[in-house]
Every structure is written in structure tokens, then in C-alpha cells.
N, C-alpha and C positions, 0 to 999 in steps of 0.2 A: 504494500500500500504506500502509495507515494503522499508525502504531507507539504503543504501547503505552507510555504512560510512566509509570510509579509515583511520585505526586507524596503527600507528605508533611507535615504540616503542625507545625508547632514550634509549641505552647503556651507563652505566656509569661503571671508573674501581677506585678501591679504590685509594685514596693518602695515598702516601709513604713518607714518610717527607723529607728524604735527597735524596734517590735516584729516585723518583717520577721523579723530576725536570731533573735530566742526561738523561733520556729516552728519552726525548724530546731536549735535547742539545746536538747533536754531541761533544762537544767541554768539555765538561765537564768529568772530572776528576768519575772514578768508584769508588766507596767505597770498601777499604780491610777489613774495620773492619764491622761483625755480627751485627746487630742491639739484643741488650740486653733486653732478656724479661721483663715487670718489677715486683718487687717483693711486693708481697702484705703484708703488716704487720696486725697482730695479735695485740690482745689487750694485751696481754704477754708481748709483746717487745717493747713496746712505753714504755718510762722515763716515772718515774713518775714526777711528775709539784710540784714544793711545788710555792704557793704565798703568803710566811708569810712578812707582812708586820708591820712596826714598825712606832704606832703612838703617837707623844708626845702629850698629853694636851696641855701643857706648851708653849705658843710662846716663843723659843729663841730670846734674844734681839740682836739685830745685835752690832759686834763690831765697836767702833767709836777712833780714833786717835784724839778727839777733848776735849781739856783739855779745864773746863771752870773756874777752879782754876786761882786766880793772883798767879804770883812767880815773885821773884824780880829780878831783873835785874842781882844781883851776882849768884842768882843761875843758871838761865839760860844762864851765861857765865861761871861759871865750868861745866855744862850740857853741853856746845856746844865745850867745848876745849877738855873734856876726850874724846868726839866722834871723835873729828878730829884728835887727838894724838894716837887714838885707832886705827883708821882706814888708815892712811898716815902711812908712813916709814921712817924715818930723820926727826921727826919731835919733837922740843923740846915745852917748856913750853913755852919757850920766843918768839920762832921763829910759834905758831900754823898759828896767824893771817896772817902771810905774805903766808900763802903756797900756792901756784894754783892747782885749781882741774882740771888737763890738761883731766887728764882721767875719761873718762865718766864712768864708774865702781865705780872709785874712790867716784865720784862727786853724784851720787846716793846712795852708798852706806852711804855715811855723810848725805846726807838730811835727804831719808828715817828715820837710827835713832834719829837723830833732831828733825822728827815732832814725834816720838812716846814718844820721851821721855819728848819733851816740851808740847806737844797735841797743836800745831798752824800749819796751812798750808801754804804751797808754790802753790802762784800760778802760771801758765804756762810763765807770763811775768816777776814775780822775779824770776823763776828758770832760766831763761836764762842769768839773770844780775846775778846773785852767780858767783864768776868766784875764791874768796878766803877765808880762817875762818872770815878775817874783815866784808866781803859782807856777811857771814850767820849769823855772830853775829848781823849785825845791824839788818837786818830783821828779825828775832826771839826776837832785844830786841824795836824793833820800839813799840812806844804808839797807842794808840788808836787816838789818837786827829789826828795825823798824816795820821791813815788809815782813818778817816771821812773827810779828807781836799781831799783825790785821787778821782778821777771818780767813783769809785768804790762804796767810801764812802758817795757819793752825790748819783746813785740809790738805797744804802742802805736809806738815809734819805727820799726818796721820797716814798720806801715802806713800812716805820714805816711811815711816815705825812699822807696817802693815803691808811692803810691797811682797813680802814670801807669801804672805795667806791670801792676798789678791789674788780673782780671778787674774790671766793674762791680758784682757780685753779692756780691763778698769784701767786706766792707764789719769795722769794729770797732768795736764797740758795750763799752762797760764795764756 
């Protein structure tokens, strides 16, 4: 017995990428511009590619502002007066200490060469108290005994007393 199948067929019509959609939208705007064939390239007309790459053996050592030399106290105050006499306007020998660094240009520009040329850092809560050359002079000629008396210098002592039982990764960095 032969069966009877009622086979049907599903019309489909290609999409058109911009204007497909308008067909179906009254409302939508016709395109004036052709849609552009596209153009196929040849192995001729592709760039050539260079990947020449440049590699040191050598790790470069990073540069550090961190001087682990002592200098004495004189030196580091003609070091801290030519910077501020250098970088300030009206500013004499006599008069460096009193000057205020209103301008934060200014006031940057004096630290910055400060730490490169004494190699000691400012940190975020003396760079806020600098406010004259007397305030950068003391902090660049402050002792040590002094920076071991601050908060600072009591986590340093607890990561020197405590660096055997330290994890390896706990590490203290100023």
C-alpha cells in the first residue's frame, strides 16, 4: 500500500544586511548609496610583515633614587639650598629657608631634585608637612635614630626582630 505524504516546501529569500530590514518596515528610511562589491586581495598587494625583534641577554637593572651612601649634614644643606635657589625666583642665600612653596609646581619640582640628588625619600605624610626650605632641610637632614622612634620605624623593627618567622612574601618596603 502506497501512503500519501503531503510534502511542503519552505520558501526562503536571501538577507540583505541594511536594506533587508526596510522591506519589512514601512517606516524606515531607503538607502541612496550602492552597496560596494568587495574587493578581493592578491598575495601581491598585502604588506609585507617584518617581526624583527630585539633581544637583550642582559637584564637591565632598574633605576633607583635611593642613595645608600652617608653625606653629612653640610652637604646635604648646600645640596638642598642650590635646588631651592635654582628653582624659586627672589630667592637669596640668606632668605632660601624662609621661602613657601605656595605652588605646587614649584613644590614638586624642589623635592623631586632633592630626592635625586640626596637619594632619600619623601613620604606621602612629610610631603604634605614641607610647606618651606627649613621643613625640606630638616627632613632630608633628620637621623636615623629619629626615623626608628616614628610608627614607621617600630614596623621596621618588628620586620628585622621577626624576618625568620615571616612568611617569605611579607616583605617591608619604605
Amino acid at each position: 500500500m502506497l501512503r500519501h505524504s503531503l510534502i511542503r516546501s519552505f520558501h526562503t529569500s536571501p538577507v540583505r544586511a541594511a536594506s533587508g530590514f526596510s522591506r519589512f518596515n514601512p517606516w524606515a528610511k531607503q538607502s541612496t548609496v550602492p552597496p560596494t562589491p568587495t574587493q578581493s586581495t592578491t598575495e601581491q598587494s598585502k604588506p609585507e610583515i617584518s617581526l624583527n625583534v630585539n633581544h637583550y641577554e642582559e637584564e637591565v637593572e632598574s633605576l633607583s633614587w635611593l642613595n645608600q651612601s652617608e653625606q653629612s649634614v653640610e652637604d646635604i644643606q648646600k645640596t638642598v639650598q642650590n635646588i631651592v635657589i635654582d628653582n624659586v625666583s627672589d630667592v637669596t642665600e640668606s632668605s632660601w629657608q624662609d621661602v613657601r612653596f605656595d605652588s605646587a609646581d614649584t613644590k614638586f619640582k624642589v623635592i623631586k631634585e632633592s630626592i635625586k640628588q640626596t637619594g632619600k625619600e619623601v613620604s606621602n605624610v612629610e610631603l604634605t608637612n614641607i610647606q618651606t626650605g627649613a621643613d625640606l632641610l630638616a627632613h632630608f637632614t633628620k637621623s636615623k635614630e629619629s626615623v626608628s622612634s616614628s610608627p614607621l620605624g617600630s614596623v621596621r623593627r618588628f620586620f628585622n626582630d621577626n624576618a625568620d618567622s615571616l612568611p617569605p612574601n611579607l616583605v617591608f618596603r619604605q
